[in-house]
C-alpha positions in Angstrom: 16.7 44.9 -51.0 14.4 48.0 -50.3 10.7 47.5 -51.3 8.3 50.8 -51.5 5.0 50.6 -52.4 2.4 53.9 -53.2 -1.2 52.2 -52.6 -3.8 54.5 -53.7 -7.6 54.3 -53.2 -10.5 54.6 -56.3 -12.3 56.8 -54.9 -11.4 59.7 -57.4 -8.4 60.5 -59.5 -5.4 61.3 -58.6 -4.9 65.0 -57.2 -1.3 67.1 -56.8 -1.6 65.6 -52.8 -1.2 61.9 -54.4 1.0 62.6 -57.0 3.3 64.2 -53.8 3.0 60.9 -52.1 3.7 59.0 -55.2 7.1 60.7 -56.2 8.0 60.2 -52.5 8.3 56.8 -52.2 9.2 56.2 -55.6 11.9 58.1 -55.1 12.8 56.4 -52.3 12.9 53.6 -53.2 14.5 54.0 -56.5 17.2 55.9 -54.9 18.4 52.7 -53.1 18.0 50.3 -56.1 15.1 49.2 -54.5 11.4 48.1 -56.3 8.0 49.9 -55.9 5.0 48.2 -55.8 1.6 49.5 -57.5 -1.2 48.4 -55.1 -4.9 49.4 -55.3 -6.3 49.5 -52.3 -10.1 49.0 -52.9 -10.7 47.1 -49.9 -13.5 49.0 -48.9 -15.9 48.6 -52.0 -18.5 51.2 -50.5 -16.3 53.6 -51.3 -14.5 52.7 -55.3 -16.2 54.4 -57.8 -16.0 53.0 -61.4 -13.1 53.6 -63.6 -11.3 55.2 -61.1 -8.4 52.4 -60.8 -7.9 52.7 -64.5 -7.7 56.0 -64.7 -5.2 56.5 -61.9 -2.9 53.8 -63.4 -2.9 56.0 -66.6 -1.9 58.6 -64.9 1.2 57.1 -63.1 1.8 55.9 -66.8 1.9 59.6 -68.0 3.8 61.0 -65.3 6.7 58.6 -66.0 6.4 56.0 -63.0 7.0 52.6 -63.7 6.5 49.9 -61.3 7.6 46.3 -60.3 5.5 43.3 -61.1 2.0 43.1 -61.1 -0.6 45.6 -59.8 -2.3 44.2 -56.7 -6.0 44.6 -56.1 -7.2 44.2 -52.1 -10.7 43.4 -53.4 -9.3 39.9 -55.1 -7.5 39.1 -51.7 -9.9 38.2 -49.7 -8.4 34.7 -48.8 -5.4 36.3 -47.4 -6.9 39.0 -45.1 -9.2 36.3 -43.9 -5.9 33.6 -43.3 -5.2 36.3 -40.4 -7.7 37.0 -38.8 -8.6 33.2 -38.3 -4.5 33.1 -37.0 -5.5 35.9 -34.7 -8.7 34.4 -33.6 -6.7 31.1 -32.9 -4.3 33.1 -30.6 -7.5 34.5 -28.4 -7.0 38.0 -29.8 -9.5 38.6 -32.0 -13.2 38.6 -31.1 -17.1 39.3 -32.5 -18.9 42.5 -31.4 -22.4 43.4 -32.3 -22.2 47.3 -30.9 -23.5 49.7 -32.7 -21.7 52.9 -33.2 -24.5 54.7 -30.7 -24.1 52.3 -29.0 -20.6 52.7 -28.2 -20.7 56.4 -28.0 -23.8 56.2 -25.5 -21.5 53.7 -23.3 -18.1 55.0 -23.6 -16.7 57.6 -21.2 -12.8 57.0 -23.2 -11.3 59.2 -25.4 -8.2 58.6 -27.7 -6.1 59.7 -30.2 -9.4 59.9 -32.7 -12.5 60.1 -30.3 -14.3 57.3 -28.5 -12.7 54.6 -27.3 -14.4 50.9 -27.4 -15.4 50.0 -23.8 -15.1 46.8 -24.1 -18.5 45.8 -24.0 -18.4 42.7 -26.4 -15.8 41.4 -24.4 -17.0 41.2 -21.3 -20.6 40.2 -21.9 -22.0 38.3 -24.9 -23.0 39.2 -28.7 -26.3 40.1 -29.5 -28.2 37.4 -31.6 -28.9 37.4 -35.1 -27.0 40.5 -35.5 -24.1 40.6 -38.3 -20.6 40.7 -35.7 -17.6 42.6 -37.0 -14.3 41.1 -35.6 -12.1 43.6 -33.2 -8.2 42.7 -32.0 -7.7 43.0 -27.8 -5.7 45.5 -27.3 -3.1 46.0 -24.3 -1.4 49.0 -22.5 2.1 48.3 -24.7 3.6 51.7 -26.0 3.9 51.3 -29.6 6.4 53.3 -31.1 8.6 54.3 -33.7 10.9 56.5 -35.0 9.9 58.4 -37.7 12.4 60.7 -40.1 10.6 63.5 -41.1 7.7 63.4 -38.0 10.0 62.2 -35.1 9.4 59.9 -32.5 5.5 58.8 -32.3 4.3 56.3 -29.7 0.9 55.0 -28.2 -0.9 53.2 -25.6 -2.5 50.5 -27.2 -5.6 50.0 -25.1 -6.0 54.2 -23.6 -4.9 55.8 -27.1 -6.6 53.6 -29.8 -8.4 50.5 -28.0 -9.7 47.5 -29.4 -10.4 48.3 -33.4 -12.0 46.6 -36.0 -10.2 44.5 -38.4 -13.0 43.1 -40.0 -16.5 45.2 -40.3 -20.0 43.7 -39.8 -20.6 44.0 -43.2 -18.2 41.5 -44.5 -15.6 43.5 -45.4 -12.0 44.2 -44.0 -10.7 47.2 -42.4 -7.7 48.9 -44.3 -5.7 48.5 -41.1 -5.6 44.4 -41.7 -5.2 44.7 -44.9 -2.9 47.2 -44.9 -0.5 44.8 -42.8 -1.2 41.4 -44.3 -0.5 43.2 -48.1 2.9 45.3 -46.7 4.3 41.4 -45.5 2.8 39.5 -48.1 5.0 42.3 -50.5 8.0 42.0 -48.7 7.5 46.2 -48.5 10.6 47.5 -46.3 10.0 51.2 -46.5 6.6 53.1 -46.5 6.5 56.6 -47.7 3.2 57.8 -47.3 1.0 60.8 -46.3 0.9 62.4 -42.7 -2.9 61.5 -42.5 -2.3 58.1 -42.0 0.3 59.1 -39.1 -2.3 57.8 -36.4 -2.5 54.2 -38.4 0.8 53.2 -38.4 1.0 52.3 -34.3 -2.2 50.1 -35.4 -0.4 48.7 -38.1 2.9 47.6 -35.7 0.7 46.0 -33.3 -1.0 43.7 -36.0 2.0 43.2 -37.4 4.0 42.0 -34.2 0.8 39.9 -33.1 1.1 38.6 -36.7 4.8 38.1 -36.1 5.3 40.1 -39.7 8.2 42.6 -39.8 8.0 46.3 -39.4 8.8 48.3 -42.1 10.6 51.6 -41.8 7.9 54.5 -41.8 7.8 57.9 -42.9 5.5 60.1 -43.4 5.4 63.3 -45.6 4.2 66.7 -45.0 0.1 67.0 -46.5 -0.6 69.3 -49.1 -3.6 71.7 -48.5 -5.6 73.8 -50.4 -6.4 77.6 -49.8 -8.7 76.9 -46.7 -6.0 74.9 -44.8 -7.8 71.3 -45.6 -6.1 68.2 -46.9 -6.6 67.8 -50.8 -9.3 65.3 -51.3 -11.9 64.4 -53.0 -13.8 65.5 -50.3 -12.4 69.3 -50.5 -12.9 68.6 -54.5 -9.1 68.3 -55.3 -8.3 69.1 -59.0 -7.0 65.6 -60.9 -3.7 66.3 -62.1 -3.4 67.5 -65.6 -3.1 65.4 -68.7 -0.2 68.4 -69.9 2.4 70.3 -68.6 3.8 67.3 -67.0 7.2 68.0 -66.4 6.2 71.3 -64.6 3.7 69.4 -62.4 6.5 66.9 -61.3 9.1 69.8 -60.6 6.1 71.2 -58.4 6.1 68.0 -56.6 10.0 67.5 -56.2 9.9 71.5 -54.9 7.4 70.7 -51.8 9.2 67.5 -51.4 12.1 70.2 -50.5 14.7 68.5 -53.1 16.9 69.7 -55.2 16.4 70.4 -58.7 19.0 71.5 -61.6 18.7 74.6 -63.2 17.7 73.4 -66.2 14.6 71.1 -65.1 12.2 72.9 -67.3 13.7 72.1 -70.0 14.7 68.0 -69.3 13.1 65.5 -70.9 10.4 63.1 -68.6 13.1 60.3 -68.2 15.5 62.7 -67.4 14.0 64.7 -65.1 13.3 61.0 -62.7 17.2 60.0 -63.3 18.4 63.6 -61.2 14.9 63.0 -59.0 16.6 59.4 -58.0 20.3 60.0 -58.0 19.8 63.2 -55.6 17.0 62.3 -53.7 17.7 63.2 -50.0 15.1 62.3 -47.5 16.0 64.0 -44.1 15.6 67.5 -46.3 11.6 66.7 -45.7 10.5 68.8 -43.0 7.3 68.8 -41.3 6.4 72.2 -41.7 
């Protein structure tokens, strides 16, 4: 059985970017027979801004997506994310560091894949008392890699392209890239279909997930839509939410940068219609990443 997921985060509504992401794993999934999972990912509660889940769960409802049992929240499961890292800490590869970010930067002379690279220094020395610890996984010099459809093959060193991350922050709460993992197994999700900005995760995610001893899902990731200036939409680059009308039009707009195929007629089809072709034609490898 192939399980997709799309796994938003409230921190604005959703924009033509997510509604991109969203059709592509729904569709992928629903092409194969497969279920789809709604998940929230409010993890990080620094960053969810009030009314936002709601909101983007009416908007799936508008566009036509329906999804397979319950909606998860990551802010009620807590008790799961922290059931692995105590499983990791049993196995000696998780441990406390009291670093600040200066601190790191002023001390590390490593650079990977996105900037400075932990030296280490918790490690090898101890914690600084009465300071609030966040937790960090050991990392190794294994090449973690995959094979990715529309990206091609990506791989990493473990310890000189990422180094040892956080999977739990010093201020209680968990890093996305735990989560992330513990939620996809939990879910028994089989295929991700997700955004190219998340590309540099997913070697993260593989190594948690084999030190977990979860399974790997299949990965792909999708072409980014930009705006005018060349930047991912966001909320940061104030996306436009997706419009309440012309929804049809806005999903054909979707399926057309997805690089699928469309009848002549789409304009015209009703909602329900319109996802029936969108399923029974989808065709992944027609994704470039142009």
């Amino acid at each position: 059985m192939v399980v997709g997921r799309f796994a938003p985060s409230p921190t604005g509504p959703l924009h033509f970017g997510s509604l991109v992401a969203a059709v592509a794993s729904y569709c992928d999934a629903k092409s194969q027979g497969g279920l789809w999972w709604l998940r929230i990912e409010d993890v990080d509660q620094t960053r969810r801004v009030a009314g936002v889940s709601a909101n983007i769960i009416q908007t799936l409802q508008r566009y036509g997506f329906t999804w397979d049992g319950e909606i998860v929240y990551q802010s009620q499961r807590d008790q799961y994310y922290e059931a692995a890292l105590a499983q990791l800490r049993q196995l000696g590869l998780a441990y406390a560091c009291t670093c600040s970010r200066k601190e790191i930067a002023d001390s590390s002379t490593l650079h990977g894949i996105e900037g400075v690279i932990y030296p280490g220094t918790c490690l090898q020395h101890p914690t600084k008392p009465d300071t609030p610890a966040a937790w960090r996984i050991k990392t190794d010099r294994s090449p973690i890699g995959f094979a990715d459809p529309i990206q091609g093959h990506q791989q990493n060193n473990m310890a000189t392209d990422i180094g040892d991350f956080v999977i739990k922050r010093a201020d209680g709460l968990f890093s996305y890239q735990l989560a992330v993992v513990v939620d996809d197994a939990l879910q028994g999700v089989t295929h991700v279909v997700r955004g190219a900005d998340l590309l540099n995760s997913t070697t993260r995610q593989i190594y948690l997930q084999q030190l977990l001893g979860y399974p790997t899902p299949a990965y792909a990731h999708i072409p980014l839509v930009l705006n005018a200036d060349g930047q991912k939409l966001s909320k940061q680059t104030l996306a436009t939410a997706l419009p309440d009308d012309n929804i049809v039009a806005t999903l054909i707009a979707a399926l057309v940068f997805l690089q699928q195929p469309l009848p002549d007629n789409a304009l015209s089809l009703p909602l329900a219609h319109l996802w029936q072709w969108a399923f029974a034609h989808w065709q992944l490898p027609k994704i470039t990443s142009d």
